[in-house]
N, C-alpha and C positions, 0 to 999 in steps of 0.2 A: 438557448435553443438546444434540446434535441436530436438525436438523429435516430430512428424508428427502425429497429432490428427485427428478421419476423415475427418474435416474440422476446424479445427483449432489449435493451439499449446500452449501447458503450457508454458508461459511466463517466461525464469530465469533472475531474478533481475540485475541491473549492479553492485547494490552494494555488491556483497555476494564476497564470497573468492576470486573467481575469479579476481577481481578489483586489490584486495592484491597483486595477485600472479603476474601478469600484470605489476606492477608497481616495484615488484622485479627485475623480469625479462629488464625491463630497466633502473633498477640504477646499477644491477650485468652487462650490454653493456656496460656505459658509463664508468664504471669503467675499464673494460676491455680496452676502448680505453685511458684514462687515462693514464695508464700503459705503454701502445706503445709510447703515444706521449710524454711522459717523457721520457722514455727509448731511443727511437730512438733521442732527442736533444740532452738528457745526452750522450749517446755516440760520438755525432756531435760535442759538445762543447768539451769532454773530449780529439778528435782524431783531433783537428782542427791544429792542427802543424806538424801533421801526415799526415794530406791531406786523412782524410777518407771522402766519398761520404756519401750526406742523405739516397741512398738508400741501398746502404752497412749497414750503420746503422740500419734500419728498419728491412733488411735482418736478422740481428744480434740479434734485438729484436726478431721478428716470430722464429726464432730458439731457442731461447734460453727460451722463456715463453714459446714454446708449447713441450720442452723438446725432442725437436728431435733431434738434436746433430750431423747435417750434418755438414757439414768443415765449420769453424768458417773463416770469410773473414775479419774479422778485428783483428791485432798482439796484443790481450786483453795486452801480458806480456811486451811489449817495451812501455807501456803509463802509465803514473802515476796514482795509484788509478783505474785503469780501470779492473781488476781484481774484486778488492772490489764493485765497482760497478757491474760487472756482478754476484757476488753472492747474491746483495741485490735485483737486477733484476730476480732473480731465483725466492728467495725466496717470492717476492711478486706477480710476476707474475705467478705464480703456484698456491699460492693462490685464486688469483683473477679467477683463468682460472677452477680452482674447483668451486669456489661459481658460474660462470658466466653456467658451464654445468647443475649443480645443480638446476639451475633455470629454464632453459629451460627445464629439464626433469620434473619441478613442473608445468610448463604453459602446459604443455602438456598432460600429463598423468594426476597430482592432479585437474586441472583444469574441464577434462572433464571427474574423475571421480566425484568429487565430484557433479556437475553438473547434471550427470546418477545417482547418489543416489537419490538426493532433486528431482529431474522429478519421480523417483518411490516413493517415500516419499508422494510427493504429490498427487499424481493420486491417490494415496490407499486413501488420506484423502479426496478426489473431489468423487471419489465412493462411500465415505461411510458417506459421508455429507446430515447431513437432517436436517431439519428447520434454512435453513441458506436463506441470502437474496443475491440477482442477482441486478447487477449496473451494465444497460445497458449503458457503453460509459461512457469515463475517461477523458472530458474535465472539465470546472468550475464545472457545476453542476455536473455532476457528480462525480467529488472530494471532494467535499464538503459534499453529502451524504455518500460516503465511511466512510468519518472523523466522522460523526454523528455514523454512525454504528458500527464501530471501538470502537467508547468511550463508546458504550451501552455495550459492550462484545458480540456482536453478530460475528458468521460466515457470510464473505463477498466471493464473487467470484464477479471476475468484468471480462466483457466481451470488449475489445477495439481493434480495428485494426490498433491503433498506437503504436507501440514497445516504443517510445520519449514518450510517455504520459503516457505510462504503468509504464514507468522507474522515471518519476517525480513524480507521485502518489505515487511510493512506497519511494523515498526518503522523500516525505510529510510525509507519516502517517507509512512507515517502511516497508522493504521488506519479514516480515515475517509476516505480519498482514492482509495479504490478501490474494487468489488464483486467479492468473490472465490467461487469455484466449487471447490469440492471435488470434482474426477471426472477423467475421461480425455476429452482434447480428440478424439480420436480416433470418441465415438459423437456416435451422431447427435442422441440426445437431450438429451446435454450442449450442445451447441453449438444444438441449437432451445433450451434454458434459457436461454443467455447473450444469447436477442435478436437470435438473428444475420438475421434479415430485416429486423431495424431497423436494424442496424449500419450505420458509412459505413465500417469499412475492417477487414481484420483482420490478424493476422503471428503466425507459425507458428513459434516457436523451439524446437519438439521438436527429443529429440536423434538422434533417424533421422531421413533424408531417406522412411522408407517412412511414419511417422506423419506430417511435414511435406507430403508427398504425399497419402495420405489425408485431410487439415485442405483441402487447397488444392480435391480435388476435391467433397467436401461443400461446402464453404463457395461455389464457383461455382456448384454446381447450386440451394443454397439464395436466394442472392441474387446473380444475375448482375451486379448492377449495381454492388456491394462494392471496392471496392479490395483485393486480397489480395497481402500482401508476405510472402516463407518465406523462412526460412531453409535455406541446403544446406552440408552437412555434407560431403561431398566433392563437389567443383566440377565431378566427370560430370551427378550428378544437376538441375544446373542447367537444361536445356535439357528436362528430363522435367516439370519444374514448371512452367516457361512452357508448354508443353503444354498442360497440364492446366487452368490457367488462371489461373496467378500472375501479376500484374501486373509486380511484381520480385522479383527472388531476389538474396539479400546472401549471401555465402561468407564467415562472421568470419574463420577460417583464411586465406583469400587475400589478404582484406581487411588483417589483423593482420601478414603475412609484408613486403607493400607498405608498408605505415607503420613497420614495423624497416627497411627496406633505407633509407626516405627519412630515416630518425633519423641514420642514417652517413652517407648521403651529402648533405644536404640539410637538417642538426638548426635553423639560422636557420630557412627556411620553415616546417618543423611546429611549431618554437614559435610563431613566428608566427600561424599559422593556428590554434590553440591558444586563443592568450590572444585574438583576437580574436573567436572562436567563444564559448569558455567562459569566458571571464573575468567574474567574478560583477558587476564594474560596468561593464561590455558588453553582455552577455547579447544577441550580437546572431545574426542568424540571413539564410538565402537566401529569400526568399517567392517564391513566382509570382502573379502576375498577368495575369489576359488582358483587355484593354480593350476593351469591349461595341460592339456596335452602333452607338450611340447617343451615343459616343462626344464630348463638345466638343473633345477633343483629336487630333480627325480632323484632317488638314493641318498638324498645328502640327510644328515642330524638335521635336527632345529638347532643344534646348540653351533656347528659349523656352518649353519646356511646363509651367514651371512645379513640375515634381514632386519636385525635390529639395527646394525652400523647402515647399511643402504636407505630403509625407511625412516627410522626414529620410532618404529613401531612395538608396540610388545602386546605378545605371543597371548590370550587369553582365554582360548579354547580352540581345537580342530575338531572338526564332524568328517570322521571318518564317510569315504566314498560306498563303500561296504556295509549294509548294515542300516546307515544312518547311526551311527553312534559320536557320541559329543564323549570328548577326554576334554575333561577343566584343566587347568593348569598344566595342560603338557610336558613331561619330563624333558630336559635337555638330549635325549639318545632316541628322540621321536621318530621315526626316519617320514623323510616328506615325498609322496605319492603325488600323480595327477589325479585332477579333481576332486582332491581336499578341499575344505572351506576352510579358511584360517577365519579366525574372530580377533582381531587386534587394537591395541586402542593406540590413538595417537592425534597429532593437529588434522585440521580438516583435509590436509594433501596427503597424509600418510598411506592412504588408501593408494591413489592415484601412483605415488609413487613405488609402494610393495608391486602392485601390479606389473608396472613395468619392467621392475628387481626380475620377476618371474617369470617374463617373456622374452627379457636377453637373450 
């Protein structure tokens, strides 16, 4: 089941109870049939001197597992053991015939209640979401961004009109680690569902630049204030997105071409930059930083400021406030101003933490 959004639908996972309940429900079958097909032999083999029929037999089984007790057609007390077996026949086949109802009143009811919980569960959490990020489309790239925002601790909503992609995404990075939308990022309704006036950022990874375009111009008129990153699918269209009102535009294509030519010419650096990026007992990243007003670190060096011992950060560019000017590699006799941008690398709290160094 279900649940009908103006234009589009809260996405439930394949992997949540449901999947469970599903899979009970056809081993509590198979067992059920199990049962019969032992029953109705065992009775074939046990009456074979007898001259009983297999469907006498069968008859004999449905009667006697589903405790209906119409006139037994085969003489149980003139066959050896055939007695004994029909009271083991009872007894398991009752069993089985309870666990096998038991299920199908879980696929049914537990099924699509718990299903009507987690749809209101989460609609209250998609209402009352703000400064969460929007990932328009759930193929590579946009998998791959989910993954990144997931590991920041950020709120994600992804908008995709493939249920298969929706469903692979969340066995990727987990079906409770996202709110998914079943629809076309493309209308307007979809993207007022996903919260996008609460939003703090959003990214476009349809695969036209004319829906990426379309995404870029809804989402600036809805919330001017949004960060919007798109993707462009051929590298003219780049310049029509900033237009419109992308903040930045990434070309995987150009992007992907530049990091083959640097693998040949240059494979030490990209490993490099690699394993110090991604390496899972690194996990270090670039933060920005702008040092406030108010700043106790007005007047002071870089090399006295204290913020490598307080953050665990280092120093890897300032963009002068003046100007707009970027100094790479900062000398230690820098002196530090308000509203500098520091560019620092460090774990993913390094950020978090210089900031606060900053507003002591």
């Amino acid at each position: 089941m279900r649940v009908t959004l103006p234009a589009s639908r809260l996405h439930y996972p394949e992997i949540t109870r449901v999947g469970q309940v599903r899979r009970r429900l056809i081993f509590a079958g198979c067992s059920v049939l199990a049962v019969m097909a032992m029953g109705t032999f065992g009775y074939y083999l046990l009456g074979a001197d007898a001259g009983w029929r297999l469907l006498d037999c069968l008859y004999m089984v449905l009667i006697t597992v589903t405790t209906v007790g119409y006139t037994e057609v085969l003489d149980v007390r003139s066959v050896e053991y055939a007695e004994l077996f029909t009271m083991l026949l009872l007894i398991s086949g009752t069993g089985v015939s309870v666990y096998f109802l038991s299920a199908v009143t879980a696929f049914i009811i537990e099924g699509d209640l718990r299903e009507a919980i987690w749809r209101r569960r989460v609609r209250g959490e998609l209402h009352s979401a703000s400064g969460h990020f929007i990932v328009c489309g759930a193929g590579e790239t946009g998998s791959s961004v989910v993954e990144d925002l997931i590991a920041s601790g950020s709120q994600v909503v992804v908008i995709e009109n493939d249920p298969v992609r929706i469903d692979r995404l969340a066995r990727r990075v987990g079906g409770q680690s996202f709110i998914a939308l079943e629809g076309d990022a493309t209308e307007d309704e979809v993207l007022h569902e996903s919260g996008l006036e609460r939003a703090r950022g959003i990214v476009s990874t349809l695969h036209t630049d004319r829906d990426n375009l379309f995404v870029t111009v809804t989402a600036r008129q809805l919330n001017p204030d949004m960060r919007i990153v798109s993707r462009a699918v051929d590298e003219r269209a780049g310049q029509k997105l900033l237009r419109a009102g992308a903040d930045a535009v990434v070309s995987p294509n150009q992007i992907g071409g530049k990091r083959m030519a640097r693998e040949l010419l240059h494979p030490g650096v990209v490993g490099f930059m690699d394993l110090m990026v991604r390496h899972p007992g690194q996990n270090l990243t670039v933060h920005e930083v702008t040092l406030p007003d108010d700043t106790p670190l007005d007047g002071m060096t870089l090399a006295n400021s204290g913020i490598r011992t307080a953050s665990g950060a280092l120093v890897l560019s300032v963009l002068q406030p003046e100007g707009e000017r970027y100094i790479f590699n900062p000398p230690p006799d820098l002196m530090l101003r308000p509203r500098m941008r520091l560019y620092v690398l460090g774990d993913q709290s390094a950020g978090e933490r210089l900031e606060a160094f900053a507003r002591r």
